[in-house]
C-alpha positions in Angstrom: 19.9 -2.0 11.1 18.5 -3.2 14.4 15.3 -0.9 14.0 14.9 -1.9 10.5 14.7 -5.5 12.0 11.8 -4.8 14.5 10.6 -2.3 12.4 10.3 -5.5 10.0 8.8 -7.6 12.6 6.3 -5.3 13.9 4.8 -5.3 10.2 4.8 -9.0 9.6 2.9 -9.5 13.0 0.5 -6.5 12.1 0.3 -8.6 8.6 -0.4 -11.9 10.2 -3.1 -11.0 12.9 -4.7 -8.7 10.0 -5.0 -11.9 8.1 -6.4 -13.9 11.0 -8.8 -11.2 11.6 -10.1 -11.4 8.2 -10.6 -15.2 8.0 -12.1 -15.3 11.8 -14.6 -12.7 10.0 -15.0 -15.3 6.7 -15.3 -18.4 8.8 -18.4 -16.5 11.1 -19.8 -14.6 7.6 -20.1 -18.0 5.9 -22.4 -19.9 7.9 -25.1 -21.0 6.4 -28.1 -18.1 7.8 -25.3 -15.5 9.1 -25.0 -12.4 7.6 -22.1 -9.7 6.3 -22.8 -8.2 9.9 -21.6 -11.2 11.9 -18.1 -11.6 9.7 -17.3 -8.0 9.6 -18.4 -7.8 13.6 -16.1 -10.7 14.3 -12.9 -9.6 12.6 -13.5 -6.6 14.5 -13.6 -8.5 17.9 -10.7 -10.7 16.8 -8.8 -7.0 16.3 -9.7 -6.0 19.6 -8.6 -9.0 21.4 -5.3 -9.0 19.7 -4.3 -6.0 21.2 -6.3 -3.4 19.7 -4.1 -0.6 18.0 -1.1 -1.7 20.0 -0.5 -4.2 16.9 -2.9 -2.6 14.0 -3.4 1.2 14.5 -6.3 2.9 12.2 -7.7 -0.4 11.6 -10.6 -0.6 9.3 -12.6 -3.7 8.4 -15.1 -4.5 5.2 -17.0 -7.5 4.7 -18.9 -7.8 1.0 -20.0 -10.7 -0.8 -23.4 -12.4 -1.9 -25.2 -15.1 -1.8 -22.3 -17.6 -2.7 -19.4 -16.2 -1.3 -18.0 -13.6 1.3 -14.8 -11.3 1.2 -13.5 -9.9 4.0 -10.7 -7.1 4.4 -9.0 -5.8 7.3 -6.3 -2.7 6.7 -4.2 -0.7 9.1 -1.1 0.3 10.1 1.9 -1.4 12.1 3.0 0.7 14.9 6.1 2.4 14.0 9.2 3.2 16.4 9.8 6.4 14.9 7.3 8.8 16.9 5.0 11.2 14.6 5.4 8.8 11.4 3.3 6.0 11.0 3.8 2.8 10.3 3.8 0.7 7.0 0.2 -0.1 5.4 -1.0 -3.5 5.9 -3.9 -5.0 4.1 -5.1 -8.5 4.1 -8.2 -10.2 2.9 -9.9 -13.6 3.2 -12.9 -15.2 1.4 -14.6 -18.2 1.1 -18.0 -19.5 0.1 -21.5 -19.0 2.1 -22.5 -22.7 2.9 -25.7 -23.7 2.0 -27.8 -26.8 2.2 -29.6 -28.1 -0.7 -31.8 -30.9 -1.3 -30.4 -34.0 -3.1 -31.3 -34.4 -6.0 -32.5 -37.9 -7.3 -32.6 -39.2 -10.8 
């Protein structure tokens, strides 16, 4: 029961800093003149300074979107404390829309 418990635990923090990871990659992709590049570069570096695949192993990261809004997904898998199996499948995703300035219209 114990492992089962930080078993558990391991997977919801995998899950949360997945998640940050993907709206750290949002909140750079969205700004008004970046690009699919920055947001899906970011989430990686957020990955990397969260301990790398100590907390996500196989992590993978996609960024897609247009010109009004932005999607990014970050998957893995939590480390597992059974040696040779792996861990349970996280995936989370965040979006959001691109900013953009426009003129003001007057009537």
């Amino acid at each position: 029961m114990v492992f089962g418990l930080v078993q558990g635990a391991l997977w919801y923090h995998a899950r949360n800093v997945a998640s940050a990871a993907a709206q750290e990659g949002v909140r750079v992709g969205r700004v008004d003149g970046s690009t699919l590049v920055a947001g899906r570069a970011r989430a990686l570096n957020f990955l990397v300074d969260a301990g790398g695949g100590d907390v996500l192993a196989d992590s993978a990261v996609r960024a897609t979107g247009d010109a009004a809004r932005i999607t990014v997904v970050v998957t893995g898998r939590s480390v597992s404390l059974l040696p040779g199996v792996g861990g349970p499948r996280v995936e989370q995703s965040a979006s959001g829309p691109v900013e953009r300035f426009t003129s003001r219209v007057t009537p």
